[in-house]
Structure formats: structure tokens, C-alpha cells
ZAMARGU-4260 file (C-alpha; in steps of 0.2 Angstrom, whole numbers, plus 5000, padded with zeros to 4 digits):
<rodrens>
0) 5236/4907/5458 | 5253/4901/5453 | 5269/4912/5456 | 5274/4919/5442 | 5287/4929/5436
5) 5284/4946/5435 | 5293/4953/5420 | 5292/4944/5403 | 5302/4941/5395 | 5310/4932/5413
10) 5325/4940/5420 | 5322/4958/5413 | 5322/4970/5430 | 5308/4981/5437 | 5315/4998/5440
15) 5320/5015/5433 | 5319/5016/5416 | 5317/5026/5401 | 5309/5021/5383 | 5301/5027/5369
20) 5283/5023/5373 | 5275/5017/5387 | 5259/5006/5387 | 5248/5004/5401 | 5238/4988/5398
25) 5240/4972/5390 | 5225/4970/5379 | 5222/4979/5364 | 5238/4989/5372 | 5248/4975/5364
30) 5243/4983/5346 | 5249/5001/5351 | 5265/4992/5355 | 5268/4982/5341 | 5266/4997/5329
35) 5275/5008/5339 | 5288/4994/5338 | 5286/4994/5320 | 5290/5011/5318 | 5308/5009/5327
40) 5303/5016/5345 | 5306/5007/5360 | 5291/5003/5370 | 5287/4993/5388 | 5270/4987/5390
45) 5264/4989/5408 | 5251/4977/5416 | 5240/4975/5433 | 5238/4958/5436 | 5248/4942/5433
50) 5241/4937/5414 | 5244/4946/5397 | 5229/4948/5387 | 5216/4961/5397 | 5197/4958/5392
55) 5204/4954/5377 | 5208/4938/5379 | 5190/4935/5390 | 5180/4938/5371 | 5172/4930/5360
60) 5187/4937/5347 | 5178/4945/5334 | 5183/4960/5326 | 5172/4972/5317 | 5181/4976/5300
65) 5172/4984/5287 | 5178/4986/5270 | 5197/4979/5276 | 5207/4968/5269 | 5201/4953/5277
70) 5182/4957/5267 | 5189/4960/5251 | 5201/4943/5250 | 5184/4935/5255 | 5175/4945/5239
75) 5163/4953/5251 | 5163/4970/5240 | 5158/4982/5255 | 5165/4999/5254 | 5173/5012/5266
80) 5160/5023/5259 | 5144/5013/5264 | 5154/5009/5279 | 5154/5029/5284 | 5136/5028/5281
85) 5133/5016/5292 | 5141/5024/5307 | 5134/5041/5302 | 5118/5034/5304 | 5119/5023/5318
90) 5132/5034/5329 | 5120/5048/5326 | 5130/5061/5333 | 5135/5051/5350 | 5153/5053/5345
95) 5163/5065/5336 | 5162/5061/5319 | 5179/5059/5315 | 5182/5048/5327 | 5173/5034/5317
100) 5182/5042/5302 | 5198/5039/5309 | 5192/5022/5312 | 5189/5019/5294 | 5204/5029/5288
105) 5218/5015/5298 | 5209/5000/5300 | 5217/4993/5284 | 5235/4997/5290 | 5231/4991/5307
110) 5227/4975/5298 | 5240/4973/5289 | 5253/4978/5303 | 5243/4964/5312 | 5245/4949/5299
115) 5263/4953/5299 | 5268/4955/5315 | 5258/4942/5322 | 5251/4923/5319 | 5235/4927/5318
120) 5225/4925/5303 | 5209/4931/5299 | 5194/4926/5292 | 5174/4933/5289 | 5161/4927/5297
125) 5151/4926/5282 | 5133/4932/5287 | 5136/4936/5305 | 5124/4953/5303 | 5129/4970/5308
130) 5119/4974/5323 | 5106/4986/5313 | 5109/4981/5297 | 5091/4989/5292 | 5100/5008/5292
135) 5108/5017/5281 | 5124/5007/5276 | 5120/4993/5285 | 5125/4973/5279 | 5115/4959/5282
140) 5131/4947/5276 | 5141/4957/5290 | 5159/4966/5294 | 5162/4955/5308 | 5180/4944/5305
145) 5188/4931/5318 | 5203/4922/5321 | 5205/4904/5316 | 5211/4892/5330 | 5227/4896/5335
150) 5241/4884/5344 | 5245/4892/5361 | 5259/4882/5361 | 5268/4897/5350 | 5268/4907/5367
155) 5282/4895/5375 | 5285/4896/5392 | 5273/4911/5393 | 5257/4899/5388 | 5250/4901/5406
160) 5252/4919/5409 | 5237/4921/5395 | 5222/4927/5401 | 5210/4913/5406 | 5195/4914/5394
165) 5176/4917/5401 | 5170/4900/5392 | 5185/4888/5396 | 5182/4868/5394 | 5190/4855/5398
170) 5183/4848/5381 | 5198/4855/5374 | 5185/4861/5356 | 5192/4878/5351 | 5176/4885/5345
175) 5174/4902/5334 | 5161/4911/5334 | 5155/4903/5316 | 5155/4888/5322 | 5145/4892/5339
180) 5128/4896/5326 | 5128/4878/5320 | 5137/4871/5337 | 5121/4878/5348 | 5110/4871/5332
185) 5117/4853/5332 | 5099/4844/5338 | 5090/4854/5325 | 5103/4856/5310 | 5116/4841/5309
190) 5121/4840/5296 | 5129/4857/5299 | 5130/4856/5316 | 5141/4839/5316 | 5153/4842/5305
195) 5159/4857/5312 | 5157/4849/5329 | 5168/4833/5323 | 5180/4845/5315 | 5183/4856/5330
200) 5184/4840/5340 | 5197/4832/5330 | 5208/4848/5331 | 5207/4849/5348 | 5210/4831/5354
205) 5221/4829/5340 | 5231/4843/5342 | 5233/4839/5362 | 5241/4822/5356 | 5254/4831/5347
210) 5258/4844/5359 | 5246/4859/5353 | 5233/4867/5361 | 5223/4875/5349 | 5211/4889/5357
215) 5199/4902/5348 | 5189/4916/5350 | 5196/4930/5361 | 5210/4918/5368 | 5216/4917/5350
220) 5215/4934/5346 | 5224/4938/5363 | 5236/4925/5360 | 5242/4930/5344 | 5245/4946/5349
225) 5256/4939/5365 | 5267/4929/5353 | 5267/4947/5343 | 5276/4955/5356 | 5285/4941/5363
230) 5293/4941/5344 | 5297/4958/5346 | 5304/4957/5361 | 5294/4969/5371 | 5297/4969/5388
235) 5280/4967/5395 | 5278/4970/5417 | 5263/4963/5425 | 5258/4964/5443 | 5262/4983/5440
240) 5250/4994/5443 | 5248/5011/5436 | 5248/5025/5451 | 5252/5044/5442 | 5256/5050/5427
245) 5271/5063/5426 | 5275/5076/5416 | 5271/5096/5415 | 5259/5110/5409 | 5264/5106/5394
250) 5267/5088/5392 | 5266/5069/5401 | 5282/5063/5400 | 5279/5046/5407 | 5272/5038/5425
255) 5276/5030/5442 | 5269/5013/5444 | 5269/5002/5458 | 5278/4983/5459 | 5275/4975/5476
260) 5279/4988/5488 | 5290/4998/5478 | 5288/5013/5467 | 5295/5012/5449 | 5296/5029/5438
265) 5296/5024/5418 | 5301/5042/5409 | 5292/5038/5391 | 5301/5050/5378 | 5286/5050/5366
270) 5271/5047/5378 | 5259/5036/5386 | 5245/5025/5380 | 5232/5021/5393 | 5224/5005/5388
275) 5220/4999/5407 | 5201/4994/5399 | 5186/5003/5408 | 5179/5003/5426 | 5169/4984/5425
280) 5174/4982/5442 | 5175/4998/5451 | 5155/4997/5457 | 5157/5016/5467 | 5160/5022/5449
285) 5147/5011/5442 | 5135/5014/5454 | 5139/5034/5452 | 5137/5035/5433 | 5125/5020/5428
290) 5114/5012/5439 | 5111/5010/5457 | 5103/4995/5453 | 5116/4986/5444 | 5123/4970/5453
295) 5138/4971/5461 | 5154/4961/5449 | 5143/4954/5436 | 5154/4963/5424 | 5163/4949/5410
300) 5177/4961/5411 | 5194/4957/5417 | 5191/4958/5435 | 5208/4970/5433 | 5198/4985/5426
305) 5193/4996/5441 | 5196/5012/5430 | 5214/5019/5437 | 5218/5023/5419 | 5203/5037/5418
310) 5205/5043/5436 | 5224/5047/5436 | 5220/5055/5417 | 5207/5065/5427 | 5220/5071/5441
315) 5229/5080/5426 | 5211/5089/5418 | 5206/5077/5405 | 5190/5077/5402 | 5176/5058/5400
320) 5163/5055/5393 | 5150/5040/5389 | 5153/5035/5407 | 5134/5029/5407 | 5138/5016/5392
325) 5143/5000/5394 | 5145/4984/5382 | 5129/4978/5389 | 5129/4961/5393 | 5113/4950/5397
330) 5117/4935/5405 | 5112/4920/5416 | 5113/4924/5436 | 5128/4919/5444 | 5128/4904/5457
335) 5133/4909/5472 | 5152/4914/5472 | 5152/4912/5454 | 5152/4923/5438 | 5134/4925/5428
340) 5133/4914/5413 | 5138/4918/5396 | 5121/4919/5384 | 5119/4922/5369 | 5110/4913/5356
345) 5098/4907/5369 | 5088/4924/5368 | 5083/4922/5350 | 5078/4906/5350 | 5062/4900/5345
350) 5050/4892/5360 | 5059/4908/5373 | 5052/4924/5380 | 5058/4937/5394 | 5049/4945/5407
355) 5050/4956/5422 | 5044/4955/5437 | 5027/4957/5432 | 5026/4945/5419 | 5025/4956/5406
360) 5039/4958/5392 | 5048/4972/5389 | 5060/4972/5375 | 5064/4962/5358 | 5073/4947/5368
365) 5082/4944/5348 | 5089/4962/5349 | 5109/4964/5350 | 5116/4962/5369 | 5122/4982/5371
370) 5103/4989/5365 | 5094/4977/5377 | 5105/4983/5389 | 5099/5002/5385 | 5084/4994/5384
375) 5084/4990/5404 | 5090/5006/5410 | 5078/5017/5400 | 5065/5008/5408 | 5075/5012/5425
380) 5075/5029/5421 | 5058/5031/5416 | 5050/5024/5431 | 5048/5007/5426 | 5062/4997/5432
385) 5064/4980/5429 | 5068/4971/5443 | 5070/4953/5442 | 5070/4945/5424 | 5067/4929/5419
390) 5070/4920/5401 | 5055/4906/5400 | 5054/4891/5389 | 5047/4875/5387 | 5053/4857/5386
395) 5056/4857/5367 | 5066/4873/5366 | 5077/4862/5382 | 5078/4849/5371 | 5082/4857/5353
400) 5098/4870/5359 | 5112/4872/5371 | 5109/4883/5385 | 5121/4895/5393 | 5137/4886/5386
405) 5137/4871/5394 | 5120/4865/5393 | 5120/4852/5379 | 5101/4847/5372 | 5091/4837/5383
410) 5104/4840/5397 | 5094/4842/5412 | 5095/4860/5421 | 5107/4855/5436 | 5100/4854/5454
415) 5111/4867/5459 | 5102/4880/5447 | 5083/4876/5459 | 5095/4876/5474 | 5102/4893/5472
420) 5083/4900/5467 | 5090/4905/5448 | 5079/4890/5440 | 5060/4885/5443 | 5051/4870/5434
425) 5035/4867/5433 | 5019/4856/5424 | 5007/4872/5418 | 5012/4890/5413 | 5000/4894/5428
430) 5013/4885/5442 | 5026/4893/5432 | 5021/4911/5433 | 5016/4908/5455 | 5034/4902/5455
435) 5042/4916/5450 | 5029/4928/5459 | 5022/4935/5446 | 5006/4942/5444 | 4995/4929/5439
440) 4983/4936/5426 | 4997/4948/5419 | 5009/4934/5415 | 4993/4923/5409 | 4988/4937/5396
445) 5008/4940/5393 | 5009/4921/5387 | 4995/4921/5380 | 4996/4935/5369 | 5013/4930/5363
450) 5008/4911/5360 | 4996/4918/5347 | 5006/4928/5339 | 5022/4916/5338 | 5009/4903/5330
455) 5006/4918/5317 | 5027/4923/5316 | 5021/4939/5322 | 5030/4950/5336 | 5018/4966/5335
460) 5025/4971/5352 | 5044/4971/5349 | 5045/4968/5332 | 5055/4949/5336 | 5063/4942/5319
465) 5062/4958/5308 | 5080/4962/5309 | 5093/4949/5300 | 5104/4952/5315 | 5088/4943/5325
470) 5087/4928/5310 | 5105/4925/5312 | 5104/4917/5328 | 5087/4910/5325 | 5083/4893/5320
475) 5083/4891/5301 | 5069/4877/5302 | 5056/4885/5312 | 5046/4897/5297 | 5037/4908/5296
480) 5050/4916/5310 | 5067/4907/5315 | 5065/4917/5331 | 5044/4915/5336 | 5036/4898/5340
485) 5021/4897/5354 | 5026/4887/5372 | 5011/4874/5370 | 5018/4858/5381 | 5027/4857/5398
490) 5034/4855/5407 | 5042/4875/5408 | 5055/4883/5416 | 5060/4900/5421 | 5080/4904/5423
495) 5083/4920/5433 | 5093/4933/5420 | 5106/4949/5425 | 5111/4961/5419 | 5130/4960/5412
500) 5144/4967/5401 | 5157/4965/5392 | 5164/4980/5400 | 5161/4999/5402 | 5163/5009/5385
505) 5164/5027/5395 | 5180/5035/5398 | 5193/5047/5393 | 5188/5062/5380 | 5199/5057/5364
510) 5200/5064/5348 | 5203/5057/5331 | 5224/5055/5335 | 5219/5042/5350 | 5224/5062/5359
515) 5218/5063/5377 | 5208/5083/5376 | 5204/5090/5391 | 5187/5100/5395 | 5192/5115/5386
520) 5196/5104/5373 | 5214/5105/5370 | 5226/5091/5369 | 5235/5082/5384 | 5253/5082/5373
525) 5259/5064/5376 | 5244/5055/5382 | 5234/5042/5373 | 5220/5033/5379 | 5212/5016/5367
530) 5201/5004/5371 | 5187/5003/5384 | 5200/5017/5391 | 5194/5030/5381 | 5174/5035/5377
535) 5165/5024/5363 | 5173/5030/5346 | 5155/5025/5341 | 5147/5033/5353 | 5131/5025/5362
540) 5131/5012/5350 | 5137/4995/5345 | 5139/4993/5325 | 5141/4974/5325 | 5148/4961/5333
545) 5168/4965/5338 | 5166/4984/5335 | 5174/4985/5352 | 5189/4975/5349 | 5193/4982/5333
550) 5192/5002/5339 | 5204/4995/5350 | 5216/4989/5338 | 5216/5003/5329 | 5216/5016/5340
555) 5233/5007/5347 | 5239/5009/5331 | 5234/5028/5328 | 5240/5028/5345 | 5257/5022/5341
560) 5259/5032/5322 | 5256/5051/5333 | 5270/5045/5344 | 5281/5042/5334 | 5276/5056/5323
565) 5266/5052/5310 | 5252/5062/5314
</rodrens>
């Protein structure tokens, strides 16, 4: 890694200090510091590793906004009402109810806040579903919003202390997550597909000729709230690691952090927001309150979120929850040495199924990434683990959609994918199932039952293309079902899955105020936690695409309106 320096802007000292509020984390932190800022206090923003921008910046960007002002300029005419709906159904009592009501009740100001402190601008991701869109106050048009592209040359000097992003390219296309739908459907839809391909294209390779480096997606999103506080001229720590918080009985009064090999006591006046993400990569807490079975680092997470944020809270009484929920992630195996594979699209895909280690499916492979996650331990818990899990397809799916991000159609699957044992070809379905050990008339009466009903459009197993949020990322020109069509001609393949995340979604108990409560439920005066920091806001579910981002945000902004008073 380069040497950087550790304080941004450069020059300002790591030591003794006293400020208004102090902000452990540099992700949706960054949001909780620029409203605090807003609000006329002082803030220092704390950070573990050397980049600004958490998991944040490792996203796909979206934001989950309902009812806000992006959807309204857009003429989307969703309400806050049928929003609360929505989350009283499909939060079903997992959270505190006025947790998603404080949700609702700031997201417009934190928007607002955010447009005019930042560069970014937003837009809707016109018919990108909510995630059950089929309950009570569910849209089939979507609440999701993104950033356009966004010049990272507006960071300066400070460009390279962003966060690396999870699908970074040397292709130089800032891609959002609109244009990912009709980037993945390019062989199959082109005259959508191109277009936005040749677009995105010319802005990046053009923008590279005249200095800019246009990025999208989380590293937008990230970015524009870097360039945020470097406007505001927050002071911002990294390679400062969080080690106690301080205060008394009655009040945290700030923390001591660590800075190579010295200790460094911040007194924060107004309080402390903990925004340090979750515990992605603390597997002796993962392994504790999730799963024994999960693999060790999969996590999509910033590999900086080994959970100090929610231990030191607990050294002080607060109480967690959640701590058994996670941004579930499914995603290719990694190669050795390497991280797993980003996927998808590739799971609703007609021509594709899933199975487990005894050829049989198990789940609606179209359903959202965190509920096919559920999905995986449920079975764990009931007995029925699944073990290994394998997405299987045939040459015409190869050669209709990109696979796992980097696999353009009619790409061959690389070498190094059969080497490593997460890939196996074969002529027949029958060599295909021997080769991934299944049991041989199991996965002959799995493929055979779901060939007969994908000719039909049919799922009766799993109910595959019911939901809109299935459709979306299905292929608009296979009918009767965008996501169903039967595996008739090899050759096939098999690619080994895991299961990922985007990051744990248990942690500290907070209430509606982004207040830390302890197990009797009273409040930890002076200490916040937001983010992946603090327990779901929606409880054990995922509304729709960038719910966690967003709760993030806003909750950095309640944060920041307690502290300095607003209550």
C-alpha cells in the first residue's frame, strides 16, 4: 500500500484534542459529520484504515429513498404514508417501530443537507422494484435513487485515499446501477444495451483525456461525500483505531484512540457517533452469533469492520441486537487468495438454477440477495444445511449475459476457474451432475422437473418470476417468464457459489434519536451508533435495494441534529 499521510487535510496533528463531536468511521459517518457541521459544531471524523469512504464506497451506491425529494422531482407520486405501510408490513415487528418512523420523518432533510453540501446528485432508478413489492405499500416502480457519475478528480490530492470499490476496471466505464440491467443485457437487448454501453464508454475514456475520472455506484456516493467534508473542512484521522470510550455514569464524553503506537484522547463535548460499520470480518463473532458454517472472510465489507465499535459500546452496558443478520450476500467462490465474485443478475436469469449438494433446489434463485441468504441458514437451522452450492446453466445462457462482472457473453469461463475446482463443464446434464457429486437420480429428477416447468413459465416449487423484483433482473425477451427457460443443449456448466454479504446488519440497541440504550433500556447520554454499527432500523429485513445505505445517512444526520440539540 502506499504511504500515506495520516491526517487529511495533511499537516493537521494527531494528538490531544477537544471538539464538538467526534465521529468514529468514515462511511455513512461522513453524513453525521457534515450535519453536525451544518449545525455550527465542530466535528473530527476518526477512521481505522488508510482510505476514507468505509463499505460505503465498496457498494453498488443506491439509496433507498421513499417518498423524498429525489421521487417527487422525478413525478414518482409515492407517499410517506404508503411508505410506513410498507415497512409496517414487511419489518413486522423485527424493529422498534419508530425506528423506521424516524427513518421516514428525516430522510427529506438529510437529502437536502446532502445536495447542498455535497456534489452529488441524484436520480431514480425508475423501476428498480422494492424488494417485496407484492405487500402492503409495496412499488413495483421502486424507491431505489443513485448517484450519477461523479469526477473523482474533485477529491484533489486526496483522490487515492478513497476506498477502492469491489468491481474496479481498468475499462475505466462508470457504470450505475441502471445502467448495469441493460449493460448485462447487451447480447439479448441492444438496442438498450448499447447505447448505454457507448455512453458510459465515451464518459469514461473521454473524461480520462481531459483529466476526469468519472466513477459510479458506491465510489460516487463515497466520493461525494469526501469532497463534502473536505469542503467543510473536517479534519478526518485515518490509521486511528478506536480503543475505549470515556466518559461517566452518567455520560460518554469522548474516546481514546490509538495512532501507531501512541495513545490519543479526543474529549467530544456533545458526544460520539459510532459508525465503525458491523463485524464482516471478526469471524469469532460471526461464527458465535451466525453460523459455524460460514466461510471464513467472504464478507464484501470493508475488510476494516471487525466490530470494535459494538464491543467497546458493550464495555459500557449497551445492549445488541440483530447480531444474527447480515446483508446477505450470494456470490461466486473466491479463487484462491482472492475475494468471492460479485453476482447479481446472473441468479435471475432465464436458462440458470441452484442446487445443493444433492442436486436438489432449494430457494427462488430470483429472490433478493439478503432473503436468500435467510433462506440458507433456515435450512442450517432446520437440519438441512446446504453444503456446497452450485448455479448451473447451459451454453445459451453463457452466451446471452455477463457473468460475475467480468465475464462478457460468449467469454469462455477462464482456466483458472476448472483449476481451482469452482467451475466444471460438461456434454450431458448427466456428466454435469457426476462432476459435482451429486446424487445422480436426485439431480436428474431436479432438472428434469424444472425443464418442464420452465418450458410452461412455471416455478410451482419456488414461485420464480412472480415477484416484479424477480422480473426486473430477468430477460424482457424470454415470455411467458423473463426468469424460466428449460437447459435443453450443452454443453453445461456448474460454478461453485458462497455465501456472502455486504456486511453484518446486528449491532448496538438504538432508538429513534440514533441513542445508544442499554439492556434496561435507558439511554447511553452522548453516544450514537448509525450504520451497520447499530441493529437494522428495519429489522430482519431488506425494503429494497440501498435500504442500508440510506438508514445510514439518515441516521448520521438524526445523529448529528440530537447532538447538537435538536432532539
Amino acid at each position: 500500500m502506499t504511504t500515506h499521510s495520516t491526517t487529511i487535510p495533511a499537516g493537521l496533528p494527531v494528538s490531544d484534542t477537544t471538539v464538538d463531536l467526534l465521529v468514529i468511521g468514515s462511511g455513512t459517518g461522513m453524513a453525521a459529520a457534515l450535519a453536525a457541521h451544518d449545525r455550527g459544531l465542530s466535528v473530527l471524523i476518526v477512521e481505522k484504515s488508510s482510505y476514507v469512504g468505509g463499505s460505503t464506497a465498496r457498494s453498488g451506491g443506491a439509496l433507498w429513498l421513499p417518498a423524498g425529494p429525489v421521487l417527487q422531482r422525478a413525478g414518482a407520486n409515492d407517499t410517506a404514508e404508503r411508505a410506513a405501510t410498507y415497512l409496517d408490513s414487511v419489518v413486522a415487528g423485527s424493529a422498534p417501530p419508530p425506528r423506521s418512523a424516524g427513518f421516514l420523518t428525516h430522510l427529506s432533510a438529510t437529502v437536502e443537507l446532502l445536495e447542498r453540501t455535497t456534489p452529488m446528485r441524484l436520480f431514480w432508478a425508475r423501476e428498480y422494484s422494492d424488494y417485496h413489492p407484492e405487500e402492503p405499500g409495496g412499488s413495483a416502480a421502486g424507491r431505489t435513487c443513485e448517484c450519477r457519475p461523479l469526477d473523482t478528480a474533485v477529491l484533489g490530492e486526496y483522490r487515492s485515499r478513497l476506498r477502492p470499490g469491489v468491481m474496479e476496471s481498468g475499462l475505466s466505464i462508470p457504470t450505475t446501477g441502471a445502467d448495469y440491467r441493460w449493460l448485462n443485457l447487451v447480447a439479448r437487448v441492444p438496442r438498450k444495451g448499447i447505447p448505454t454501453l457507448a455512453k458510459r464508454v465515451a464518459q469514461g475514456l473521454g473524461g480520462r483525456l481531459l483529466g476526469r475520472h468519472y466513477a459510479a455506484g458506491g465510489q460516487a456516493l463515497a466520493a461525494a461525500l469526501f469532497a463534502g467534508v473536505l469542503r467543510a473542512q473536517i479534519p478526518v484521522w485515518t490509521d486511528t483505531t478506536l480503543l475505549r470510550l470515556v466518559g461517566d455514569d452518567d455520560r460518554v464524553s469522548g474516546a481514546v484512540v490509538g495512532h501507531g503506537d501512541r495513545e490519543v484522547t479526543v474529549t467530544a463535548r456533545h458526544g460520539v457517533v459510532l459508525a465503525t460499520g458491523g463485524f464482516d470480518h471478526c469471524m469469532e463473532m460471526r461464527w458465535k452469533f451466525q453460523s459455524e458454517a460460514l466461510d471464513p472472510n467472504v464478507s464484501l465489507g470493508a475488510d476494516s469492520n471487525t466490530g470494535e465499535g459494538i464491543r467497546v459500546a458493550q464495555e459500557l452496558g449497551a445492549d445488541i441486537d440483530l447480531m444474527d443478520q447480515a446483508w446477505w450476500f450470494p456470490a461466486i467462490a473466491p479463487l484462491p487468495g482472492k475475494a468471492p465474485a460479485v453476482m447479481l443478475a446472473e441468479r435471475s436469469l432465464p436458462g440458470c438454477l441452484i442446487v445443493n449438494q444433492n442436486g436438489h433446489r432449494f430457494a427462488n434463485e430470483s429472490a433478493d440477495y439478503m432473503s436468500f441468504g435467510q433462506r440458507l441458514l433456515e435450512l442450517e437451522q432446520s437440519g438441512q444445511p446446504v453444503e456446497a452450492m452450485w448455479i448451473i446453466f447451459d451454453q445459451q445462457y453463457r452466451n446471452s449475459y455477463v457473468f460475475g462482472a467480468e465475464l462478457f457473453p460468449r467469454m469462455p469461463i477462464p482456466q483458472t476457474w476448472y483449476d481451482a475446482g469452482i467451475a466444471v463443464r460438461a456434454d450431458s446434464l448427466r456428466e454435469l451432475g457426476a462432476r459435482i457429486d451429486a446424487p445422480m437420480s436426485d439431480f436428474k429428477q431436479t432438472m428434469t422437473r424444472f425443464n418442464e416447468n420452465a418450458s410452461l413459465g412455471e416455478d410451482p416449487d419456488f414461485g420464480r418470476g412472480r415477484s416484479a423484483y424477480d422480473r426486473y433482473y430477468g430477460d424482457p425477451t424470454i415470455t411467458p417468464n423473463p426468469n424460466l427457460r428449460p437447459l435443453i443443449k450443452g454443453p453445461f456448466y456448474a460454478v461453485k457459489m458462497v455465501l456472502s454479504d455486504l456486511g453484518t446488519c446486528g449491532g448496538l440497541k438504538a432508538d429513534e434519536r440514533a441513542r445508544v440504550l442499554r439492556e434496561d433500556g435507558t439511554v447511553i447520554a452522548g453516544l450514537y451508533a448509525i450504520g451497520n454499527t447499530a441493529a437494522n432500523a428495519f429489522g430482519a429485513t431488506y425494503p429494497g435495494a440501498g435500504a442500508t445505505i440510506a438508514q445510514g445517512l439518515v441516521y448520521g444526520y438524526i445523529a448529528a441534529r440530537d447532538a447538537a440539540g435538536g432532539g
